[in-house]
KEVO-135484 format. One line per 8 residues: their letters; for each residue x, y, z of C-alpha. Coordinates in steps of 0.5 Angstrom, whole numbers. Layout:
A	X,Y,Z | ...
END
This chain:
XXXXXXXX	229,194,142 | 236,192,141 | 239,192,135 | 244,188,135 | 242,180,134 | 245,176,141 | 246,168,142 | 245,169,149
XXXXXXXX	241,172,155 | 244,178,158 | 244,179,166 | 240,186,163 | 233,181,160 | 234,178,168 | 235,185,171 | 228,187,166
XXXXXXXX	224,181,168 | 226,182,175 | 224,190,175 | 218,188,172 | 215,182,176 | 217,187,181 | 212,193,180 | 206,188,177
XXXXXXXX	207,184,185 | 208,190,190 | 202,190,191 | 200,182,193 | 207,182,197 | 205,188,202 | 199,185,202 | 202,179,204
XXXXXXXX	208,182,209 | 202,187,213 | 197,182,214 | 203,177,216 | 205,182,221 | 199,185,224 | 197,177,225 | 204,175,229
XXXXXXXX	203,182,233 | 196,180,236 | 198,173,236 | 204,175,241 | 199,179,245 | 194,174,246 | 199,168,247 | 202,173,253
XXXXXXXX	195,173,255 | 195,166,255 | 200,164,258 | 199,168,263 | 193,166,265 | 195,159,265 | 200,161,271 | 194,164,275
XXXXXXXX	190,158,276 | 189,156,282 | 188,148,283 | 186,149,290 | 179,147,290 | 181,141,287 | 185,138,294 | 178,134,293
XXXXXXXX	182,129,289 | 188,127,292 | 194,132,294 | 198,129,288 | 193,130,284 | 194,138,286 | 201,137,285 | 201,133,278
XXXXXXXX	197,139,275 | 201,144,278 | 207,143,275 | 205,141,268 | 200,147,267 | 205,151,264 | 207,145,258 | 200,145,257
XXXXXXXX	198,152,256 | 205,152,251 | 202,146,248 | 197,150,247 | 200,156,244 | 204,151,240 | 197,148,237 | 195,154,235
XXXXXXXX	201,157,233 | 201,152,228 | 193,153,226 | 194,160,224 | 201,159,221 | 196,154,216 | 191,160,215 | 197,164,214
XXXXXXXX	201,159,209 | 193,159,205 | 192,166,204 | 200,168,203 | 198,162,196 | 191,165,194 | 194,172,194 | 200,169,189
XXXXXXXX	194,165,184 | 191,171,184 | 198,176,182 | 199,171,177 | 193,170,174 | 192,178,173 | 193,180,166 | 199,184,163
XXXXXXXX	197,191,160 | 198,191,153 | 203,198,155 | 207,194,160 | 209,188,155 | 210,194,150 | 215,197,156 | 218,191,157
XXXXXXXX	220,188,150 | 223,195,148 | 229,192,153 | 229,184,152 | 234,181,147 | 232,177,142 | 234,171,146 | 229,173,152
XXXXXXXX	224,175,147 | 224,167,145 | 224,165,152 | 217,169,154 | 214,166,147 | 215,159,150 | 213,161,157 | 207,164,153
XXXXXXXX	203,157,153 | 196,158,151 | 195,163,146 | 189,163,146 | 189,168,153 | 192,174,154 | 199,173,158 | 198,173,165
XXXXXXXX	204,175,171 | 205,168,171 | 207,168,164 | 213,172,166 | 214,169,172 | 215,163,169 | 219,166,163 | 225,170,169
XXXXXXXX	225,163,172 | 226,159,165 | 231,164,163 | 236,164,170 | 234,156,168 | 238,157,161 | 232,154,157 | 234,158,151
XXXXXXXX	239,154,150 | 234,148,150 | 230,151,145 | 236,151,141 | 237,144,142 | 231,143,141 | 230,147,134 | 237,142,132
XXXXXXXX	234,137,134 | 228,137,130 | 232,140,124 | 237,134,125 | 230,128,125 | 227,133,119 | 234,132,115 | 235,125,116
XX	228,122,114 | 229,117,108
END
């Protein structure tokens, strides 16, 4: 713990938080990054297939309709297959976009082990420590990944200087009654 009392954030209570967010959600961001990677690799593949599909139909049989006809879908085939490939490009990007959001809620919703809290107050500062307090909203439950992810990011914010304000704000009304 730092024995010295400080009136700011220091970059190492970000570099802590960071450090430690990182090593709770590794595991969802590889997740994530292998699911999204295998999904693009199969995609590719079967937009190749088709595409090329779509190039080897044959209109031939269809010279019942007139040859304008023929011709009228022989040259806009490949913007219809594209056009398909872009329909469902924007399908599974939606489905990818609502996995990649599940797995978040649930890195965050996970619980912070008691050791681990321990581990990461032993390196914050008093002032980091006052922002982690505020960001720990419902005391009720234990504190949750979110719990830290929103005290790294109120602390990039500069929220201690708002709960400092807020403290002489509330001693200022406090002082002033009649």
């Amino acid at each position: 713990m730092n024995s010295i009392t400080q009136h700011q954030p220091t970059r190492q209570d970000d570099a802590v938080l960071r450090n430690t967010l990182l090593k709770l959600t590794a595991a969802q961001k590889i997740l994530c990054t292998v699911v999204v990677a295998a999904v693009a690799l199969i995609w590719y593949d079967l937009l190749n297939r088709l595409i090329a599909f779509g190039r080897g139909l044959d209109y031939t049989g269809l010279h019942a309709l007139g040859a304008q006809i023929v011709e009228f879908l022989k040259h806009y085939n490949p913007f219809f297959w594209w056009g398909v490939v872009a329909l469902c490009t924007l399908i599974i990007a939606y489905f990818l976009y609502g996995f990649i959001q599940s797995t978040r809620r649930w890195s965050q919703a996970r619980l912070v082990s008691a050791e681990t809290l321990a581990e990461l107050l032993k390196h914050l500062s008093a002032p980091a420590r006052e922002v982690l307090n505020w960001a720990w909203q419902d005391r009720r439950d234990p504190m949750t990944v979110g719990d830290l992810q929103r005290a790294h990011r109120e602390l990039r914010a500069g929220r201690f200087g708002k709960i400092q304000l807020s403290a002489r704000h509330a001693a200022l009304l406090d002082s002033e009654t009649p």
